[in-house]
C-alpha positions in Angstrom: -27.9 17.1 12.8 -28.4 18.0 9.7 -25.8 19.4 7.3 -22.6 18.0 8.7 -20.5 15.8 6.6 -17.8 12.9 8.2 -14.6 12.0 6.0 -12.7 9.7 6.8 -9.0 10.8 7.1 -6.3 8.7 7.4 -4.1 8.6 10.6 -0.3 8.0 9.6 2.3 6.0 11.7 6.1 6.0 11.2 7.6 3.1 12.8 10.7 0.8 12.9 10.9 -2.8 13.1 13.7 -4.7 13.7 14.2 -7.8 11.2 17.0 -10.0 11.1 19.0 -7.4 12.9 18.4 -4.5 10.4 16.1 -1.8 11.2 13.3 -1.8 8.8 11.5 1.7 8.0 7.5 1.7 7.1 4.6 3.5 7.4 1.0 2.8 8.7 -2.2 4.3 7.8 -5.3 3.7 9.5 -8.9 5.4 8.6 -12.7 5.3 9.8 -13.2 2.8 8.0 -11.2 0.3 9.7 -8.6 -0.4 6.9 -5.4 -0.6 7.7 -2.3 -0.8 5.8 1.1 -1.7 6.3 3.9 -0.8 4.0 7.5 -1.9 4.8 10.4 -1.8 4.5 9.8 1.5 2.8 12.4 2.8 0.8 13.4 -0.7 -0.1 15.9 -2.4 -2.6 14.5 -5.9 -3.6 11.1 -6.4 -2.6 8.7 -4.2 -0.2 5.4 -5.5 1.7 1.9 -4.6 1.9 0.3 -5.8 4.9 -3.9 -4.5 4.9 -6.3 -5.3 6.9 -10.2 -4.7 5.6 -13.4 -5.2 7.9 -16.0 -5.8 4.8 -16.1 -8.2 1.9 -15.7 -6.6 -1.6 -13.4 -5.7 -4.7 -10.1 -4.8 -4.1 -7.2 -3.4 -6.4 -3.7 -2.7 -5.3 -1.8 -0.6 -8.0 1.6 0.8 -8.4 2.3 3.7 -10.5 5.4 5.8 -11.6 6.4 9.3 -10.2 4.7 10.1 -14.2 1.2 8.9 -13.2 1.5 5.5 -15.6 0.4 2.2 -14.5 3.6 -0.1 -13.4 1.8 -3.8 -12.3 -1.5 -4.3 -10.6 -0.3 -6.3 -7.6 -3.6 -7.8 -7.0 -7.3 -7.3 -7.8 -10.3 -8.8 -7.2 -13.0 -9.6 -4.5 -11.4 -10.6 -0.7 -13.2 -11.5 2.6 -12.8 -9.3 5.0 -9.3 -9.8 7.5 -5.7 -9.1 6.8 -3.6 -10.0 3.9 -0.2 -9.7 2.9 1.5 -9.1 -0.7 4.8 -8.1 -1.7 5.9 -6.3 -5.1 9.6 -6.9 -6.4 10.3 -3.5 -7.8 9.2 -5.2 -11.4 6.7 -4.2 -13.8 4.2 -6.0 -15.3 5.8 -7.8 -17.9 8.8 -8.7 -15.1 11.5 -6.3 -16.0 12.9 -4.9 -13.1 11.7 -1.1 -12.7 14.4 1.6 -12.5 15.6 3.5 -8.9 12.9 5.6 -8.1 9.9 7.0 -6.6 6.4 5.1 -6.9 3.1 5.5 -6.0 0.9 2.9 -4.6 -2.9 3.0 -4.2 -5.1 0.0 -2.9 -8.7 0.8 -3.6 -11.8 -0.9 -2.5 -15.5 -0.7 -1.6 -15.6 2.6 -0.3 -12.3 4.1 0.0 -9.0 4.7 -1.0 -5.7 4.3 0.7 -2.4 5.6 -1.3 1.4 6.6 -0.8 4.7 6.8 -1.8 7.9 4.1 -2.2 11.2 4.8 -2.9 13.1 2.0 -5.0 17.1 1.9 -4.4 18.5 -0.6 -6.4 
């Protein structure tokens, strides 16, 4: 067939998990592409996780902005093997001061796609 384009749209989860006896808020996306990403607990206080998952080897960049569009910290980037990872952001920028209550964006770019979202910091 010729003509027809595929994009890969992302599939979104809510859930709740249950750690240390607190339930902890997230969401899930999950696209074509196989990469998944985690990100919980979500609005969060002291320090939220990223949990991804990526099929392919290649460069990836995980970014946090503010609700403004500027660059906060890069939280990683780089090349990874393919499989899942975890990182956590403390609610600091890049120089370590502690960011103010808010929301932020994060996006985690790689070889082929782009995967972002927003967090709510309550301090």
């Amino acid at each position: 067939v010729t003509g027809v384009q595929t994009c890969a749209l992302p599939i979104y989860k809510i859930y709740t998990l249950t750690e240390g006896g607190k339930a902890v808020e997230g969401i899930q996306q999950t696209d074509l592409h196989g990469v998944q990403l985690s990100v919980y607990p979500n609005p969060f206080s002291n320090q939220t996780t990223f949990q991804y998952r990526i099929r392919e080897n290649g460069q990836l960049k995980l970014e946090i902005y503010s609700s403004r569009g500027q660059l906060v910290s890069v939280i990683c980037d780089g090349f990874q093997q393919g499989g899942a990872y975890s990182v956590s952001w403390n609610g600091a920028d890049a120089s370590s001061n502690p960011c103010p209550k808010g929301m932020y964006l994060y996006r985690l770019t790689g070889d082929g796609f782009a995967r972002s979202g927003k967090l709510i910091l309550e301090r």
